[in-house]
C-alpha positions in Angstrom: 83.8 99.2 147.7 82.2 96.5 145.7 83.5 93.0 144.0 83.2 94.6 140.7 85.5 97.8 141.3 87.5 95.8 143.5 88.8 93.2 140.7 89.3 96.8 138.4 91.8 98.1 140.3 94.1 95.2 141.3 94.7 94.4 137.1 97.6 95.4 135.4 97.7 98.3 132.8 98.1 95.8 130.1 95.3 93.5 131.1 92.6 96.7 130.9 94.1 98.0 127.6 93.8 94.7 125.6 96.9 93.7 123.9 100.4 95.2 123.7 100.6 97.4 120.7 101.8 95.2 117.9 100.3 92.0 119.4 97.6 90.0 118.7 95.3 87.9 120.0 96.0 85.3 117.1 99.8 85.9 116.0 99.2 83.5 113.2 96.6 85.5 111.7 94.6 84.2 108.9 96.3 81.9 106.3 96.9 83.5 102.8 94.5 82.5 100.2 92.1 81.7 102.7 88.4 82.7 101.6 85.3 83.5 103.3 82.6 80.6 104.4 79.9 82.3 102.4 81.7 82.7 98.7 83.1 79.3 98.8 79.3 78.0 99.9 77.8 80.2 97.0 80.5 79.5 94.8 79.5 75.8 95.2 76.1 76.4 94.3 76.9 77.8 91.4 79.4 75.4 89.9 77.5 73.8 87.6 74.9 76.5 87.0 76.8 79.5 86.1 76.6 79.0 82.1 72.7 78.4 82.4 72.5 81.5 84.9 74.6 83.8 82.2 72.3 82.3 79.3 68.8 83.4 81.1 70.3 87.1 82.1 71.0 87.4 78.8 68.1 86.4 77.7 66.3 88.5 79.9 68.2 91.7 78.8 67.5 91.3 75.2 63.8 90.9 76.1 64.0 94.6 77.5 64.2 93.9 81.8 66.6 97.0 83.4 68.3 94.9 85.9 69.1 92.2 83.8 70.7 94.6 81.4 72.8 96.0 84.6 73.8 93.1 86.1 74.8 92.0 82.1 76.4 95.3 81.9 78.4 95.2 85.5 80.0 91.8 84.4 81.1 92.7 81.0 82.4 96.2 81.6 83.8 95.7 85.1 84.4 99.0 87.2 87.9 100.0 86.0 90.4 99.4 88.7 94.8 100.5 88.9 96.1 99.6 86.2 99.6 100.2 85.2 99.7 103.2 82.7 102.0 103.8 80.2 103.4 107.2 80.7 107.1 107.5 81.2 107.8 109.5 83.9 110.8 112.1 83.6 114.1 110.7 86.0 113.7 112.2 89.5 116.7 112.8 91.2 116.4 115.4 93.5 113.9 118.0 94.3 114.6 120.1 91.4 113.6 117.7 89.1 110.3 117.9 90.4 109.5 120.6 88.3 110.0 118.9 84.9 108.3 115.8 86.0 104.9 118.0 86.7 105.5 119.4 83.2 105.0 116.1 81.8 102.4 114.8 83.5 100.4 117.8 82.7 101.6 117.6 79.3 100.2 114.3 78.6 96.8 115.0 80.4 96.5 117.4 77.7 97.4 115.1 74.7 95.4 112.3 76.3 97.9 110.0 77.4 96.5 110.1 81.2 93.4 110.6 82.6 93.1 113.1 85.1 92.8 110.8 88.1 96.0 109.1 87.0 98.0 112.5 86.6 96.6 113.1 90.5 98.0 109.8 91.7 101.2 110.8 89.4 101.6 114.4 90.8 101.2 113.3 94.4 103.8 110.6 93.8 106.4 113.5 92.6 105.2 115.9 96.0 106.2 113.0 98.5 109.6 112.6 96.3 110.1 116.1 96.1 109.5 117.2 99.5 111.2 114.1 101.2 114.3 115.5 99.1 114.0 118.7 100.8 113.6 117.5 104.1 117.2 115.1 103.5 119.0 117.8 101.8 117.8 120.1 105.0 118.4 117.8 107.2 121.7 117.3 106.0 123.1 120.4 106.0 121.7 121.0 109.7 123.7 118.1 110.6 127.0 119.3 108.9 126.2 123.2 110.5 125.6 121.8 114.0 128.7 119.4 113.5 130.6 122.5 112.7 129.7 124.7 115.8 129.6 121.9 118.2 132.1 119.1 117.1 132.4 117.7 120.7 128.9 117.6 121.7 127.9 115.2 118.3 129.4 112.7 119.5 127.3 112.3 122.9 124.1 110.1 122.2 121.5 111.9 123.0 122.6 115.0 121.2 122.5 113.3 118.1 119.1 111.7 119.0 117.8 115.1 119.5 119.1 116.8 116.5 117.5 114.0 114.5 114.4 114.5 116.2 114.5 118.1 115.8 115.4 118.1 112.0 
């Protein structure tokens, strides 16, 4: 047997995996608001250049150059990114209500009030409310039904843990 396959098989588990799950190797992490070597270093280049930069790309759009005009265009109309939108959204309750909330959402697609990537990100919202609902109201009554057949076994531990599991 060699050194190398030796040195393998006398580690722990944990020391071939790496680190615990949950762990890191730097607990601390990064600091908030800390920024990245390379944007603070261009950043300072450009502090006292910027309004003489924006002037010449200017410039050079008006005179007609295509990359100037998209790198003009890029900064002024920024791609458009969440935004908080200003649909009311119908009270949701319990699962049931579901149904009236998808009316409206498709209800304002139609007059214009959301886009139809908003009323996506709206609709999915009202599915995971809806069906996490479902699952406590089912849930619930399984509990109450198994608590009714087996009143003595619900209180053991594991029991429960299982029928938690299961439901």
């Amino acid at each position: 047997m060699t050194k190398v396959e030796n040195t393998a098989k006398e580690q722990p588990k944990a020391a071939k995996r790496g680190f615990a799950p949950g762990e890191s190797g730097n607990p601390a992490g990064r600091p908030k608001g800390a920024r990245n070597v390379a944007t603070l270093a261009v950043e300072a280049l450009l502090e006292g250049e910027a309004e003489k930069l924006t002037r010449k790309c200017i410039e050079r759009t008006l005179e007609g150059d295509a990359i100037a005009l998209r790198i003009c265009m890029d900064r002024i109309a920024a791609p458009r990114r969440d935004r908080p939108t200003p649909f009311v959204l119908p009270t949701l309750k319990e699962a049931a209500d579901a149904r009236d909330a998808f009316a409206a959402v498709v209800k304002a697609v139609a007059e214009g009030e959301l886009t139809p990537s908003e009323a996506v990100t709206l609709a999915a919202l009202i599915d995971q409310f809806a069906e996490g609902d479902v699952r406590a109201t089912f849930r619930a009554g399984t509990q109450k039904a198994w608590a009714a057949r087996f009143p003595k076994r619900l209180k053991r531990p594991i029991f429960l843990k299982l029928l938690r599991a299961w439901t």
